[in-house]
C-alpha positions, -999 to +999 in steps of 0.1 A: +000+000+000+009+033-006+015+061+022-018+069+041-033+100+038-064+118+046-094+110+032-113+135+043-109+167+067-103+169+100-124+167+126-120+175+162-142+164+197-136+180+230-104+163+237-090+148+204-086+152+168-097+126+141-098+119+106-108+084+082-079+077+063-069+057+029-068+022+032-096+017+061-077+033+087-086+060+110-065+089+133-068+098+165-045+122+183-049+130+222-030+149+242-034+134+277-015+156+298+010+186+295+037+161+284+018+133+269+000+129+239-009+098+220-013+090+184-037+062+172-035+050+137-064+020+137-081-003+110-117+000+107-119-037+125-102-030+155-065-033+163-061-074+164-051-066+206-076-043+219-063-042+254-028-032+265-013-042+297+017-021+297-004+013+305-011+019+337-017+057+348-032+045+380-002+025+391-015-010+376-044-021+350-073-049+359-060-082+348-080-086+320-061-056+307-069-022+298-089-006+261-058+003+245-078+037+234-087+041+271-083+079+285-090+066+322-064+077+343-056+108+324-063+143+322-072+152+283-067+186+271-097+204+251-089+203+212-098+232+191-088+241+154-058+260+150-064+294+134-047+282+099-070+251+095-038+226+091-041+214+130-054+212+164-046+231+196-045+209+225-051+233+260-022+257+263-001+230+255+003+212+226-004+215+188+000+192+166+001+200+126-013+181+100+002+173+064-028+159+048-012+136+021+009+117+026-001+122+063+027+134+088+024+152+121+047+178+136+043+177+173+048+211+193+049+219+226+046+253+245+083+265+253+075+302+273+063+325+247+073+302+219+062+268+204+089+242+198+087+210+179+090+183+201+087+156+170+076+152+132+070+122+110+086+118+082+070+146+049+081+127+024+060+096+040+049+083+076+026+056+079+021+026+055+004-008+059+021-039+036-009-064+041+008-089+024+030-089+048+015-080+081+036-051+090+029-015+096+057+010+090+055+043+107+083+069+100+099+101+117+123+128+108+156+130+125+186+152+125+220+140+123+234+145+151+199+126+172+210+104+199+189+074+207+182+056+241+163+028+259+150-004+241+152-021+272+187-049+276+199-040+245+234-048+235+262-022+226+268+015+232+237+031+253+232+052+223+218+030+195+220+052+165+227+039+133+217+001+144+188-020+135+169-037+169+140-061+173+118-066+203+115-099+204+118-121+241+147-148+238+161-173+258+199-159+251+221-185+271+256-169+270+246-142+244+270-117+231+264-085+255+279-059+224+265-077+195+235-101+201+197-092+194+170-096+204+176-106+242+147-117+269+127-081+272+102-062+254+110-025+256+092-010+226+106+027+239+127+051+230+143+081+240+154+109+211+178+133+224+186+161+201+209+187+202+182+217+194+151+200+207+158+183+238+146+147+243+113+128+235+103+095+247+086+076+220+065+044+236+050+022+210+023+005+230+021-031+215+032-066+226+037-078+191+072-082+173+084-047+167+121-037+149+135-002+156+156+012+132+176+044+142+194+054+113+205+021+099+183+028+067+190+057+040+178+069+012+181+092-011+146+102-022+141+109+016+155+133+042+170+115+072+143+098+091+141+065+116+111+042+118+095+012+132+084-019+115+054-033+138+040-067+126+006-052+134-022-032+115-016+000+131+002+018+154-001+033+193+025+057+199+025+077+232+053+106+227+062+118+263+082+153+267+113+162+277+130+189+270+156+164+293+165+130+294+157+134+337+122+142+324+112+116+302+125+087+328+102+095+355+071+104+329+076+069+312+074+052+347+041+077+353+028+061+324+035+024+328+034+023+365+059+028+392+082+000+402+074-023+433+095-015+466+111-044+475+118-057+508+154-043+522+170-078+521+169-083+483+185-053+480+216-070+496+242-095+482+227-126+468+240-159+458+228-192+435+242-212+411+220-244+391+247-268+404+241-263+440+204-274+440+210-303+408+239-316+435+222-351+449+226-340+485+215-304+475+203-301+512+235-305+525+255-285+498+236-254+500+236-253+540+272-264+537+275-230+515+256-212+537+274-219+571+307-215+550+297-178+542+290-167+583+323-186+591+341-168+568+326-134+573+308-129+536+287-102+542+256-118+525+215-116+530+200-143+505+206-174+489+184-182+457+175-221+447+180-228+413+152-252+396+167-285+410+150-285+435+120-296+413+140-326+396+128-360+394+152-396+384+150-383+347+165-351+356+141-329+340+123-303+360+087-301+369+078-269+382+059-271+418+074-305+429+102-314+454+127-343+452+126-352+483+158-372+481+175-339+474+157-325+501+150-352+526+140-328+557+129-300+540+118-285+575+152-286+589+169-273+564+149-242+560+153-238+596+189-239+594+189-209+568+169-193+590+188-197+621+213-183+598+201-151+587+191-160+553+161-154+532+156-177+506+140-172+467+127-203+446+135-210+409+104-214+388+091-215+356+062-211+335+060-244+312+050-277+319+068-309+301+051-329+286+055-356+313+048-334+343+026-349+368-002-318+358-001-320+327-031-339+317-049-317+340-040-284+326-043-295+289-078-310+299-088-275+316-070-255+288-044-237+311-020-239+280-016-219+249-037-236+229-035-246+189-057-237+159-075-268+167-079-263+206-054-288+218-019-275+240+008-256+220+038-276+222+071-265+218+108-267+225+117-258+262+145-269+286+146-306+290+125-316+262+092-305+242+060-288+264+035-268+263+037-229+280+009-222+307-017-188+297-017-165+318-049-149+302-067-178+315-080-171+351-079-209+360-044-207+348-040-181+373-050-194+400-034-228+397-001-207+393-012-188+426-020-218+443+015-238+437+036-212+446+018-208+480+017-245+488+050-257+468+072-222+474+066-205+506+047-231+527+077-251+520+100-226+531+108-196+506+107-165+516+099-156+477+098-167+438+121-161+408+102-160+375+128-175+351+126-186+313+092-165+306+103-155+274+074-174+261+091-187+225+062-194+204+064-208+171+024-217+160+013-188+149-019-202+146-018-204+180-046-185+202-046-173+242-077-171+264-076-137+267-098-141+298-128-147+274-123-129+244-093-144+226-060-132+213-031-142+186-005-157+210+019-145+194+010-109+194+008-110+229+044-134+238+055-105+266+019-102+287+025-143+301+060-129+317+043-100+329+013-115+346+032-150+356+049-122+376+021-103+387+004-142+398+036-144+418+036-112+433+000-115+440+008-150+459+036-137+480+013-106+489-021-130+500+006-153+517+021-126+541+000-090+539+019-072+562+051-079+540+063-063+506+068-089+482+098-096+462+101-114+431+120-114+397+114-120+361+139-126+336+118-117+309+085-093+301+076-056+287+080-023+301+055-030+330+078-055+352+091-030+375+053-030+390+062-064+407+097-068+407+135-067+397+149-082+365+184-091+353+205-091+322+196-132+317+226-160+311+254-135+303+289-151+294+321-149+317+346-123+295+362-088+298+339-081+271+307-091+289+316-071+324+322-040+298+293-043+279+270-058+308+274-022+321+256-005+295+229-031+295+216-020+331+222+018+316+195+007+288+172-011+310+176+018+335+163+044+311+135+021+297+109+015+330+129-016+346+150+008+373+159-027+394+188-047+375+218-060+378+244-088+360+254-124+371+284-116+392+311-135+375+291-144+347+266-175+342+281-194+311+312-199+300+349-203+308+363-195+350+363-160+355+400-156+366+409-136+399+415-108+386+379-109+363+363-117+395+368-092+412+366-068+391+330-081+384+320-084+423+333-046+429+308-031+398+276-051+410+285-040+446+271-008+437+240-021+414+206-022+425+207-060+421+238-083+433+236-116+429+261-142+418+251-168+396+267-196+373+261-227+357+290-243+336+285-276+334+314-281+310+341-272+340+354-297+369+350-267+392+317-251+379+302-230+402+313-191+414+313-188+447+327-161+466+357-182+477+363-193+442+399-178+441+414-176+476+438-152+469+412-131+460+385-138+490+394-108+507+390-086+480+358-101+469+346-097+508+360-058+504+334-053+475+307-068+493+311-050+523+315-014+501+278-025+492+268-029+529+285+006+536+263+019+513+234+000+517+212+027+536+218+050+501+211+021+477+180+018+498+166+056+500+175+054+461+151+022+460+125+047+480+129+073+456+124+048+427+091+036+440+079+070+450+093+093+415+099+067+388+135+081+391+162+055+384+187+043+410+221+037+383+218+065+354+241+077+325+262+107+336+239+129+309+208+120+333+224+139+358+246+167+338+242+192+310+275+184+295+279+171+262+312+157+274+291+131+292+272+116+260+304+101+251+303+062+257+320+057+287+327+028+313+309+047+347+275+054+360+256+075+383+244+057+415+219+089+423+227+118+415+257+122+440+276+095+431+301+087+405+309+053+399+339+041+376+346+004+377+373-011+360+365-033+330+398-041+315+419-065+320+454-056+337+440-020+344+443-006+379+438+029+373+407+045+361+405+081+342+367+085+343+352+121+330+341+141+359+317+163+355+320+199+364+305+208+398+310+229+426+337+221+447+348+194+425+348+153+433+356+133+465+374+103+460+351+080+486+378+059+493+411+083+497+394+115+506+411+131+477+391+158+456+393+167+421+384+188+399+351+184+377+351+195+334+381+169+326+390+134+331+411+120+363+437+095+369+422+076+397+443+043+412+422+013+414+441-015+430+424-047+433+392-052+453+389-013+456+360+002+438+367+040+424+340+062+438+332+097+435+315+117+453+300+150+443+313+179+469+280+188+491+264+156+492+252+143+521+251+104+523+241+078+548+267+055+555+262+020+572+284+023+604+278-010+619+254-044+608+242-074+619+266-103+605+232-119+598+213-095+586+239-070+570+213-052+549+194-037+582+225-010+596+221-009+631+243+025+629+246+053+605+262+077+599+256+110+579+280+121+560+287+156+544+313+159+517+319+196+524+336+223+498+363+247+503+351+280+500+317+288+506+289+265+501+251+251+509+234+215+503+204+197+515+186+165+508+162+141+524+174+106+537+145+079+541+146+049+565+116+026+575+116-014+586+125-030+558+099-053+555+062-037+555+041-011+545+040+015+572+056+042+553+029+047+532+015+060+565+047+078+572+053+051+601+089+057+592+119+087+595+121+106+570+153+130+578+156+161+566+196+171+560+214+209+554+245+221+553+270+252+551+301+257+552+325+287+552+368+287+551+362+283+584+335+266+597+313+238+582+280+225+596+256+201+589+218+197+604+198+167+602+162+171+614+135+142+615+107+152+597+086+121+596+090+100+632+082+065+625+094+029+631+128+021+613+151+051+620+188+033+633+209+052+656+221+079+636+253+104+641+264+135+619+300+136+601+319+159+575+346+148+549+368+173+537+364+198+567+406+199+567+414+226+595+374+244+604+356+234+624+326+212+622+297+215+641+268+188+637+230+195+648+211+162+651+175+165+660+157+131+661 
């Protein structure tokens, strides 16, 4: 088909503008807020997936979904003509310009005084349907010099101009973290950053295959443009406003709903490994681990169960069994890790073999995708051929709910892992419940991840009310943040990986999933070697996740443990203890992400105005303090990360020494010593002391102001709570309020509790960089 165009003139309703188009297709244009505005390109039939389940204004959407054209939740602006007859006014904020053939939009928002273009489709041609071939092509102008974030785990540099990307969800076992794609998430989102009109987020709201390509494609009857191939008939773009990068973030999470706060435990050091719980005496090997780590002081708060757990003589695994042989007093060893300090997190996943004990059942009940003629969808999975549960069927649901009470935390778990949801459907014949009113499968691969999580979430909730669930999902859409963390999936043991892992958790970071982290010491592959590590143990200390995880059956010594290389122990136990340090920061970043949608790791350009800090570049923000620059080279034990340019220059956390911001700066980084930076006036919470059993709850902290020479102010807020429940929500928790000054002679700093509630530990003031003035702290709690 040609490029659509108008087919007759526009027309406008209270809140939107429409118009039929060529080829059966109609527009619709909203703007939902004062920095969101959707554009709706439908067939006269209906978009194939009428519901989304990615768009959640009000925090979450009812399980059966949510009218992808719904305006609940938002706040439309009035539409009126503009005055030349080409467009429509949205409120005082947007107006949006219409080409009439082909049909392209120009998007512009409100700037002061003036109006500046926020977006605009391709002139020479924006939206085209190949029915043929089922995909719908929607085009936009770009400048040269655009930048282009998000996409989820990507591979490769965070910005993704010039490459070609597919959302597809894969099962990516030791995957190529610069080069591979697609990986296991569905992030159909993308920021624009341009030099001259500041950044857009661009959210295509479908959960069918989509391909991105950002520059890849030229040609010469066009000027520059990107565009989107969806295999879909028609398109739902939501364009979120910047101007900034540090504005789109927190609007996307607005959108899709904010992500889950997690219990204060998983934010600590976590370990598993698939050969621990496949071991015959599993029982005894994973105590044995766990006993090993107190008597050797590894600061450490969970320990994850791979899948073995569920094994049976053929060694396949049935999700929601035991072996009990494996596991012959499951009571006692659950007490053990308890008596222990440890919290525990089960391995499950979301297909059934064909010879699981519940299979009969399910297929009988139609729990399973289901074929063209009604009977199980069976495919290729781990351990042989089966058939992956729907979780659009509310029986489904329920069974799901059901097993991981009874087989998860009734046994002993404090919580579930979510693993190999990527839902790899081949049939595409293939049909879902759709909780009564059916859908293609495989349009809608992501949802099962997402709601097998939400099912999980839900369990662990009902279980235990008056505790904040934790769970994880290696796969799903933008969405998965609402109940839980995710990962970067079965990464491979290299340099290359650690270096390339990094920007991976940047991508995901930007694109709704703020919680994420990277196999310490990477899952398949060759040994890491000492050196490797520890290199990888010191950059997840200061991730939002940290967990170490391996499985490499091919080796006589397979598993990564934090003993693995004992001339390296102590190091390892250095960057593990760095995390504890920081642990109350990591956490009132977590609170921050929940409550804002802000991210906890971020690019330096979230943070700074400096084009020096778009350059690709091995560090990251940890808040908007703290500079993080971990060594991902082999043989390299200095760092010269770019610093950029604030008042009073850059602590070094570990040295005390400060430099200068605007250039780069030879730091040393010796083995098992993490380079941080701190920004001059930040005030951060610092674990003092912690329970060798529970090293995530500080029993002491201190404050800590990295004070300027010269003259200077700060302030900030620090949160603390329990850990566990949901009291803060009541402001049952201390919220402390922190300022400071300081002269060439004098520096102070106040800390004030504003909210006085359960959690606060005992809490003293201190100053770095006060040299020879005085310092005066003022602690009212």
């Amino acid at each position: 088909m040609t490029f659509l165009a108008l087919a007759s003139p526009l027309s406008t309703a209270p809140a939107s503008l429409s118009a039929p188009l060529t080829g059966g297709f109609t527009l619709r244009v909203e703007a939902l807020s004062d920095w969101l505005l959707r554009i709706a390109v439908t067939p006269e039939a209906g978009l194939a997936v009428d519901r989304t389940w990615m768009i959640a204004p009000e925090g979450d959407v009812p399980w059966v979904g949510r009218d992808r054209l719904s305006t609940d939740g938002f706040a439309p602006r009035a539409a009126t003509p503009a005055a030349d007859g080409k467009g429509v006014r949205f409120g005082d904020d947007w107006m949006v310009d219409v080409q009439p053939a082909p049909l392209a939009l120009t998007l512009r928002r409100r700037d002061g005084e003036t109006w500046r273009t926020v977006v605009a489709d391709r002139p020479t041609g924006a939206y085209q349907w190949f029915a043929q071939r089922g995909i719908f092509r929607h085009f936009q102008a770009r400048a040269l010099g655009d930048r282009h974030y998000g996409l989820g785990d990507k591979a490769g540099p965070l910005d993704h101009t010039g490459k070609r990307l597919r959302c597809l969800q894969t099962d990516a076992l030791g995957y190529d973290a610069q080069t591979q794609d697609p990986l296991y998430k569905h992030a159909p989102f993308v920021i624009a950053d341009a030099d001259a009109g500041g950044a857009v987020g661009l959210f295509y709201d479908t959960l069918c295959e989509i391909t991105f390509d950002l520059g890849a494609e030229h040609s010469n009857y066009h000027p520059h443009y990107r565009h989107v191939d969806a295999q879909e008939k028609g398109v739902m773009l939501y364009v979120i406003a910047g101007p900034k990068v540090s504005d789109v973030v927190p609007r996307l999470m607005a959108l899709t709903g904010r992500p889950a706060f997690a219990p204060r435990w998983s934010m600590g050091f976590s370990f598993t490994t698939m050969h621990h719980a496949d071991a015959p005496n599993a029982q005894a090997v994973i105590t044995g681990f766990a006993e090993r780590c107190r008597a050797e002081a590894i600061p450490i708060s969970a320990i994850h169960s791979g899948s073995g757990y569920t094994t049976k003589a053929d060694g396949r695994r049935y999700v929601f069994t035991w072996n009990e042989s494996k596991f012959p007093d499951r009571g006692g060893f659950f007490a053990r890790l308890s008596d222990l300090g440890f919290n525990t997190c089960a391995n499950v996943k979301p297909v059934l073999l064909t010879e699981h004990p519940a299979y009969a059942q399910a297929a009988a009940e139609g729990w399973f995708v289901r074929r063209a003629d009604g009977q199980p969808a069976v495919e290729m999975f781990w351990g042989g051929n089966g058939s992956s549960l729907d979780f659009t069927n509310e029986a489904t649901v329920a069974w799901w709910k059901d097993g991981i009470t009874s087989q998860v935390l009734d046994a002993g778990f404090t919580a579930a892992w979510n693993d190999n949801n990527e839902c790899e459907l081949w049939d595409e014949t293939a049909t879902v419940a759709g909780f009564g009113a059916a859908l293609p499968a495989i349009d809608v691969r992501p949802v099962h991840a997402l709601l097998m999580s939400r099912a999980t979430f839900e369990a662990t909730l009902a279980r235990a009310p008056e505790k904040r669930p934790y769970t994880i999902s290696r796969a799903g859409p933008i969405g998965i943040a609402r109940y839980g963390e995710t990962w970067s999936g079965d990464n491979r043991t290299s340099w290359h990986t650690l270096k390339w892992n990094l920007r991976q958790g940047l991508s995901m970071s930007l694109s709704g999933m703020p919680f994420t982290g990277h196999d310490i010491g990477g899952f398949d592959g060759p040994k890491a070697s000492p050196e490797l590590f520890v290199r990888w143990a010191e950059m997840m200390s200061l991730h939002p996740r940290a967990v170490m995880n391996s499985w490499k059956p091919q080796l006589a010594d397979p598993t990564n443990t934090p003993w693995m290389h004992p001339d390296v122990t102590g190091e390892v136990r250095a960057a593990l203890a760095l995390r504890y340090r920081l642990m109350p920061h990591l956490y009132a970043l977590a609170w921050r992400a929940h409550r804002d949608g802000t991210p906890v790791i971020a690019p330096t350009f979230y943070h700074f105005d400096d084009p020096a800090c778009r350059a690709d570049a091995d560090t990251f923000m940890l808040g908007a303090d703290v500079l993080v620059a971990p060594v991902v080279e082999e043989g390299a034990f200095h760092v010269a990360p770019y610093l950029p340019d604030v008042p009073g220059g850059w602590h070094d956390f570990h040295t005390g020494a400060v430099h200068a911001g605007g250039g780069t700066v030879e730091i040393a980084a010796p083995l098992g010593r993490l380079p941080v930076l701190v920004r001059t006036g930040a005030i951060l919470p610092l674990a003092k002391a912690w329970p060798d059993t529970a090293p995530h709850d500080a029993s002491a902290v201190e404050l800590t102001l990295f004070a300027g020479e010269g003259e200077g102010t700060s302030a900030t807020e620090i949160f603390f709570d329990d850990g566990i429940g949901w009291a803060y929500r009541d402001r049952d928790a201390s919220l402390v309020a922190c300022s400071a000054a300081w002269t060439s002679s004098s520096v102070r700093l106040t800390a004030e509790e504003r909210w006085t509630g359960r959690g606060r530990p005992e809490i003293t003031l201190a100053a770095r960089g006060v040299g020879e003035r005085t310092f005066e702290g003022d602690l009212r709690v």
